[in-house]
KEKE-3310 file (N, C-alpha, C; in steps of 0.2 Angstrom, whole numbers, plus 5000, padded with zeros to 4 digits):
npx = (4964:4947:4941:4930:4914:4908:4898:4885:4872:4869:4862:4851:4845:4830:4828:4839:4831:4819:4824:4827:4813:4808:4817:4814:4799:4794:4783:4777:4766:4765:4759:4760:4774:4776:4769:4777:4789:4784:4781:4777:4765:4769:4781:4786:4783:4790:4804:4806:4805:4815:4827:4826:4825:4838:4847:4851:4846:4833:4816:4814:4806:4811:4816:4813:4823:4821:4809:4807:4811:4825:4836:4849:4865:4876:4895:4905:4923:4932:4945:4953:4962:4970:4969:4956:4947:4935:4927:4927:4918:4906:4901:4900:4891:4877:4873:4860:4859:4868:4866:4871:4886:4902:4916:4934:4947:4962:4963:4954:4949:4935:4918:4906:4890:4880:4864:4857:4845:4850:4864:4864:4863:4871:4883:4881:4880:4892:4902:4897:4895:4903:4916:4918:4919:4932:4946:4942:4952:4953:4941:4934:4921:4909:4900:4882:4878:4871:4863:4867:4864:4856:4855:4852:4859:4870:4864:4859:4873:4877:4873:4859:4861:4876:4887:4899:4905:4909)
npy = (4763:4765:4762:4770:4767:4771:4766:4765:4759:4749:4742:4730:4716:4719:4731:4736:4732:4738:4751:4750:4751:4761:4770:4766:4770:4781:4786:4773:4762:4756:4745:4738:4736:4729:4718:4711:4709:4702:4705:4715:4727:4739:4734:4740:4753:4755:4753:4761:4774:4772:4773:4786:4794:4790:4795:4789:4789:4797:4806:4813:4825:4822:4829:4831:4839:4841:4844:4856:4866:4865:4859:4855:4849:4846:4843:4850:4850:4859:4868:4874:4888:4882:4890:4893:4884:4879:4890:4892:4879:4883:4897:4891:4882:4888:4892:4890:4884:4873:4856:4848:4847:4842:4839:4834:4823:4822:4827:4840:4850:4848:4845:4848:4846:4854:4860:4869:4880:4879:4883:4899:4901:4892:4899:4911:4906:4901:4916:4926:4920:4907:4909:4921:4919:4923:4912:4903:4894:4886:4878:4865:4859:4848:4843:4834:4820:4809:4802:4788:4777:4780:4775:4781:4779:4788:4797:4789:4787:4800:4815:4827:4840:4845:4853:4864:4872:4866)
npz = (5043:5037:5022:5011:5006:4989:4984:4992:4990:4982:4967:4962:4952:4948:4952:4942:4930:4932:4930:4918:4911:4914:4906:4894:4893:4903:4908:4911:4919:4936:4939:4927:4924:4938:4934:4923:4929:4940:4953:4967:4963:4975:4979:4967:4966:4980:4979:4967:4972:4982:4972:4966:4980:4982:4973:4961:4949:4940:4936:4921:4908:4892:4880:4861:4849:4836:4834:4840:4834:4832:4820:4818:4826:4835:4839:4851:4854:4865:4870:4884:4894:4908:4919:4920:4919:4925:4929:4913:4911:4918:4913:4899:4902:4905:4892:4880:4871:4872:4876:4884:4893:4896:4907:4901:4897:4886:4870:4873:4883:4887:4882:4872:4868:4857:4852:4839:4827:4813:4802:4803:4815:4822:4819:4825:4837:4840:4837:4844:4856:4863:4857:4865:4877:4890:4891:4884:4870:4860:4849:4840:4829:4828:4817:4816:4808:4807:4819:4824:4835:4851:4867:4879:4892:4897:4902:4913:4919:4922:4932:4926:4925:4930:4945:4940:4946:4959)
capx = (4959:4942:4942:4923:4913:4904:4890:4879:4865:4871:4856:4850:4843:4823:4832:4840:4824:4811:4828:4827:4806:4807:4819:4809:4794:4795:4774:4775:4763:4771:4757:4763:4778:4776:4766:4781:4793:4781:4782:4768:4766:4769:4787:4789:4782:4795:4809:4808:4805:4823:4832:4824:4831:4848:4851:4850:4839:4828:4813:4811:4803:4816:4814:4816:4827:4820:4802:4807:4815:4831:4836:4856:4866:4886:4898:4911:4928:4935:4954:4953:4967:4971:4966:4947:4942:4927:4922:4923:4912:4900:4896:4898:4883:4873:4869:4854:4860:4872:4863:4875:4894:4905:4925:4937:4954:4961:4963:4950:4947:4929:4916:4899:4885:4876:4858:4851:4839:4852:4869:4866:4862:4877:4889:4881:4880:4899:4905:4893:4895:4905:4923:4917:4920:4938:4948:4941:4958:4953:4935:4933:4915:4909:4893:4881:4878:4865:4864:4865:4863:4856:4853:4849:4863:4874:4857:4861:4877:4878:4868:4856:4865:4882:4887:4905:4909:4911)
capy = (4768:4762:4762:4775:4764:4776:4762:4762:4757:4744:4741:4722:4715:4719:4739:4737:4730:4743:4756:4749:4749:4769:4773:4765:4775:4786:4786:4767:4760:4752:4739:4737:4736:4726:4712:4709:4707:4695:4705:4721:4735:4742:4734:4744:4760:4759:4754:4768:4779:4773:4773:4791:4797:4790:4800:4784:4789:4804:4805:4820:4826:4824:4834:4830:4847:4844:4847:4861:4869:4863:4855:4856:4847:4846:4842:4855:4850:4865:4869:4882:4892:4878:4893:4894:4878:4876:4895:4894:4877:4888:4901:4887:4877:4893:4893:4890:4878:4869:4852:4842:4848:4837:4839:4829:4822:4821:4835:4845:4851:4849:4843:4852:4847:4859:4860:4876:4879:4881:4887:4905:4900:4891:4905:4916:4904:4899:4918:4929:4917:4902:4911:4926:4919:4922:4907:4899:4896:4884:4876:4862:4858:4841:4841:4826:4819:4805:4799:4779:4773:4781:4771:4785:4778:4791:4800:4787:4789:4807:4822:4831:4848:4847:4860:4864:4875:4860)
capz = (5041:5033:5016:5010:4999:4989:4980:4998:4988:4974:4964:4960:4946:4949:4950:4935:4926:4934:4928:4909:4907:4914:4903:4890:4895:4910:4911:4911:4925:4940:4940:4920:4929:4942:4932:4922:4934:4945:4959:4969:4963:4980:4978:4961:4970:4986:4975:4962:4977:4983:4970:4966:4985:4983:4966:4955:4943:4941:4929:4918:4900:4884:4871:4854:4848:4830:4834:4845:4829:4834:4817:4819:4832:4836:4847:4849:4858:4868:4874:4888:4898:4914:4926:4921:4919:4929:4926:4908:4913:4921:4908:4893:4903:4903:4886:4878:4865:4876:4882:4889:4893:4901:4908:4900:4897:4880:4865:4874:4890:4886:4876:4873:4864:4855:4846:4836:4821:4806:4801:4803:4823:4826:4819:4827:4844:4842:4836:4848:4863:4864:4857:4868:4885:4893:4892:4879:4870:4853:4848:4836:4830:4822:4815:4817:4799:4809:4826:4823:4844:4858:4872:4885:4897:4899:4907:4920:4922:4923:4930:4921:4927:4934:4946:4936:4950:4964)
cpx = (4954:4942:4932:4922:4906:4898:4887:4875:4865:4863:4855:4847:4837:4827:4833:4834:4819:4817:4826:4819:4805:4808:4817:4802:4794:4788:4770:4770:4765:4766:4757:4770:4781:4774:4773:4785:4792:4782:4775:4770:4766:4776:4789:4789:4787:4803:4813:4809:4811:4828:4831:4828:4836:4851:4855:4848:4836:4823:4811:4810:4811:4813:4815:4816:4823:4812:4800:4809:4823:4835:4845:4860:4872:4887:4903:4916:4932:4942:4952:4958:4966:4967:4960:4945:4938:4924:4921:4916:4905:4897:4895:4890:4877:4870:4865:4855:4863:4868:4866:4886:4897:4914:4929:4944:4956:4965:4960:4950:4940:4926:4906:4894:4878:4871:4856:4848:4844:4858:4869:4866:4869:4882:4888:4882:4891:4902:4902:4893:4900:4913:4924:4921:4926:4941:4949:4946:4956:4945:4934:4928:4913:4902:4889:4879:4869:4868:4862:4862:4863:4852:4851:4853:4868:4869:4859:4867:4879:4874:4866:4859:4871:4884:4896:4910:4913:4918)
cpy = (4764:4766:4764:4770:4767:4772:4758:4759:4752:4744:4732:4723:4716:4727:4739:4737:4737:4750:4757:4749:4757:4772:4772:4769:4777:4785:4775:4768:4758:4748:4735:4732:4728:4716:4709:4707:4701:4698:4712:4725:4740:4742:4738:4750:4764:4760:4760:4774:4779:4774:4781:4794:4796:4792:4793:4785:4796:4804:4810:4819:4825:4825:4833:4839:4846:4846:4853:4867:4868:4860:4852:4854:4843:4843:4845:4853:4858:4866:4874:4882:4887:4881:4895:4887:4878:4884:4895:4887:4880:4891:4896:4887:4882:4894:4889:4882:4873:4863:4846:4845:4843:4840:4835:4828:4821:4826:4838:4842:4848:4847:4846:4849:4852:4858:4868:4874:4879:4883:4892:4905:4898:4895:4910:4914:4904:4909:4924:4927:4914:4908:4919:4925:4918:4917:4903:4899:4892:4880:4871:4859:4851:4842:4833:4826:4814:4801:4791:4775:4777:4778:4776:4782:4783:4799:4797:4786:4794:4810:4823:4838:4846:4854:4858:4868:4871:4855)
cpz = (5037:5030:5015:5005:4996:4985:4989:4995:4983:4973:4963:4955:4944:4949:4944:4930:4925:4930:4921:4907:4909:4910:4895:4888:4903:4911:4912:4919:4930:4939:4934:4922:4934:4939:4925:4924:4939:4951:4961:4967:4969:4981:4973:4965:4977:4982:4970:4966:4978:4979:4965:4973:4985:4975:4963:4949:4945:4934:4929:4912:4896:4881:4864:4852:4842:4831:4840:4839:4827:4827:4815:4826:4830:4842:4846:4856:4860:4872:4878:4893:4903:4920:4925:4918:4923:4929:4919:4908:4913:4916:4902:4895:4903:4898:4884:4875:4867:4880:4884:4888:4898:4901:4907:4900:4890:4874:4867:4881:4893:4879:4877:4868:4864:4850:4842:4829:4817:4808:4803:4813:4825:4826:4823:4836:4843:4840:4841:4855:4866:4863:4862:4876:4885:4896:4887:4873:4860:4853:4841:4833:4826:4821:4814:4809:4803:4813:4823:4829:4846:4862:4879:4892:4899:4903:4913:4924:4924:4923:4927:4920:4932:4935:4943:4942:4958:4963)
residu = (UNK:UNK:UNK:UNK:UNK:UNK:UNK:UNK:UNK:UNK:UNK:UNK:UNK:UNK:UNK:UNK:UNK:UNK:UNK:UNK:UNK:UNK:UNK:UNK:UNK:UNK:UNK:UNK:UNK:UNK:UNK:UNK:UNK:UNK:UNK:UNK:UNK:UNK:UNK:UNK:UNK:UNK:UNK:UNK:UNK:UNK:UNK:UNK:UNK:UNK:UNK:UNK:UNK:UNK:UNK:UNK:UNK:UNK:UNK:UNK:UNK:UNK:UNK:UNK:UNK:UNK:UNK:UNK:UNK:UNK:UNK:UNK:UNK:UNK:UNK:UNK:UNK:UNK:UNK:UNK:UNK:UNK:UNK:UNK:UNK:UNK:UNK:UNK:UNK:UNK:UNK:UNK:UNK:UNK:UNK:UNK:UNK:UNK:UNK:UNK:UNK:UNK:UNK:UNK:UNK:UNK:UNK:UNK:UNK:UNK:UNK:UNK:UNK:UNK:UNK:UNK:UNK:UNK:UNK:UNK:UNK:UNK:UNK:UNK:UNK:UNK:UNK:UNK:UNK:UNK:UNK:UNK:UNK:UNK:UNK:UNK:UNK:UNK:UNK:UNK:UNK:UNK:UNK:UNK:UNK:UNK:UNK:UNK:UNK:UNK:UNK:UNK:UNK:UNK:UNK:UNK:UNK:UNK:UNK:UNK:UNK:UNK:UNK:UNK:UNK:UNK)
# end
């Protein structure tokens, strides 16, 4: 039986580069681009297009949550009943304040990161919402004190939107 090799498209090392100058700046140029690399802006332009069609990469806005009002930003591990894992998924990722949930192994089922404006926001997001949905069995909330490192890799390893229901 042959063995499915699920990396068709490996990336090389001119991929990676043109990966790390997007995720720098998304509106960079390709002829910016292209002139650091040493190679055509016409290879930058097909390249990103591939690696765009093969769901490598995707390039959207980020938002900075504090100048959105956003000044509050958690990460709440979740324990939920075995027979709804992937519905309470579903409605967790739902929420407004929810920007990045993922499925895990561990002490929690799950791990949700959450932004709102203030204190009164999140009691009322975690007692009005989150402990709402059927399933949800215990909730543990870490407050961020100060993000020290983000590298914006875990954009590239994972979805923007996971379907939770697949």
């Amino acid at each position: 039986m042959e063995q499915q090799n699920n990396n068709k498209n490996p990336i090389d090392d001119i991929d990676q580069h043109i990966i790390e100058a997007l995720q720098q700046d998304g509106r960079r140029p390709f002829t910016k681009i292209a002139a650091d690399l040493g190679i055509s802006e016409a290879s930058v332009r097909q390249r990103v297009s591939n690696l765009i069609n093969n769901q490598v990469m995707q390039i959207v806005a980020v938002t900075n949550p504090i100048k959105l009002g956003y000044s509050l930003a958690s990460m709440i591990g979740i324990r939920v009943s075995g027979d709804r894992l992937l519905e309470v998924a579903q409605e967790v990722s739902a929420f407004d304040e929810v920007i990045y949930l993922i499925l895990c192994t561990g002490r929690f089922d799950m791990l949700a990161e959450v932004v709102c404006r203030d204190n009164d926001h999140l009691l009322k997001f975690l007692t009005e919402k989150l402990y709402k949905v059927p399933g949800v069995q215990q909730a543990e909330t870490y407050m961020y004190l100060r993000v020290c490192k983000h590298t914006g890799t875990a954009v590239r390893l994972f979805p923007l939107r996971l379907n939770c229901g697949e």
